[in-house]
N, C-alpha and C positions, 0 to 999 in steps of 0.2 A: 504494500500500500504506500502511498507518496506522504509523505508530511501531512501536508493538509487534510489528508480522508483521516487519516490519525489524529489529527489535530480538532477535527470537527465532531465526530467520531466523540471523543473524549469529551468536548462541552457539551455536546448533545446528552450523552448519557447523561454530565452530572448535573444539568441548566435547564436542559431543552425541553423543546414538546415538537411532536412528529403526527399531530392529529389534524391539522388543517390543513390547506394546499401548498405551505411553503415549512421546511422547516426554520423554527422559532427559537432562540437563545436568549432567555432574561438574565441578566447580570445588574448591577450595581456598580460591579467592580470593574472599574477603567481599563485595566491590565487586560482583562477577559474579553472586556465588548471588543478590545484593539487586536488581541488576537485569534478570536470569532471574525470581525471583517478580513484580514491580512487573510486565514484560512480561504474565506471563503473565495476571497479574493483571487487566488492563487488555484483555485478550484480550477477555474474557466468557466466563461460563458454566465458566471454569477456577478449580485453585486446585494450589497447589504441594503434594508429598507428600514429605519429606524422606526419604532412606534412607541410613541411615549403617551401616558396618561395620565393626567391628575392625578396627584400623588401615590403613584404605581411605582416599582421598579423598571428601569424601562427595556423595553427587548428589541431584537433584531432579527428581520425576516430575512434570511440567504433567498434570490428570489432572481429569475431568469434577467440578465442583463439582453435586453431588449434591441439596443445600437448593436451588440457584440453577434445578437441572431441574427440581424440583417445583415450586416456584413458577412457573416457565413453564408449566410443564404446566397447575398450577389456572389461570388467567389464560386462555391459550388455550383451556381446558375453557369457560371461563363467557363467554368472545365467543363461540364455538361455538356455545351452549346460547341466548344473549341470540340470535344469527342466525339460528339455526332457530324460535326463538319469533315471531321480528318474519317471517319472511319464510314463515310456516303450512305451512311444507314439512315431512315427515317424518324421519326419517334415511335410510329406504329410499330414498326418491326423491332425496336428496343425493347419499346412494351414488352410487346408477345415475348422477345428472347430473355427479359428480367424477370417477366413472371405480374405486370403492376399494368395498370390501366395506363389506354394511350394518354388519358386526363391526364393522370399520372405525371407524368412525362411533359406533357405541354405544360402543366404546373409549375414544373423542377425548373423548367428552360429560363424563364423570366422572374425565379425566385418568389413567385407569389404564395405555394403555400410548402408546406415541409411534413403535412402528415405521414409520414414513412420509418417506416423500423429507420435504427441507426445506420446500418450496414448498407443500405438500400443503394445511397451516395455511392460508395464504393464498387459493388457491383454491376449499377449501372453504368459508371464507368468501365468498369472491367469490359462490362461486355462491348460498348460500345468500342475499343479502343481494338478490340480482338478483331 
């Protein structure tokens, strides 16, 4: 595991709560919240969302950095797009040879949406590249 799954890991267990859509870190302690963000930080693709209350302790939502999705998203759009150019295939026949709807496919191209197992990127590279 890298530091940070260790690291998060460890406040989670002793802070956290893992019951709603993001997991949550309450501290008090400066030391903790600083290295709960750096963690999460270091993650990738996260970014801390502070929530504080009226005399609460206050906590921290590790929670999808949103700029950092899009830019993924454009990047793997344009190796998609540069793949299918170089390897004269369709998007149709991608589809069919990934296994994923031509939607699929025409989605990926322009980065609009990203519903797809993780691995999907990769192999639909593979194949189109083959």
């Amino acid at each position: 595991m890298r530091d940070c799954e260790v690291r998060l890991l460890a406040l989670l267990i002793g802070d956290g709560g893992l019951t709603g859509s993001s997991p949550v870190f309450t501290s008090g302690n400066p030391v903790l919240q600083r290295d709960f963000t750096e963690a999460v930080e270091a993650f990738g693709g996260m970014r801390v969302s502070e929530r504080h209350s009226d005399g609460r302790t206050p906590s921290f939502a590790a929670v999808r950095d949103e700029e950092h999705t899009a830019q993924t998203r454009q990047c793997a759009a344009m190796e998609l797009r540069s793949a299918l150019a170089g390897s004269g295939m369709s998007a149709r026949a991608l589809a069919a040879a990934s296994g994923v709807t031509a939607a699929a496919v025409t989605g990926w191209t322009p980065a609009r949406i990203s519903h797809h197992p993780p691995t999907a990127d990769a192999d639909t590279l593979a194949v189109a590249r083959a």
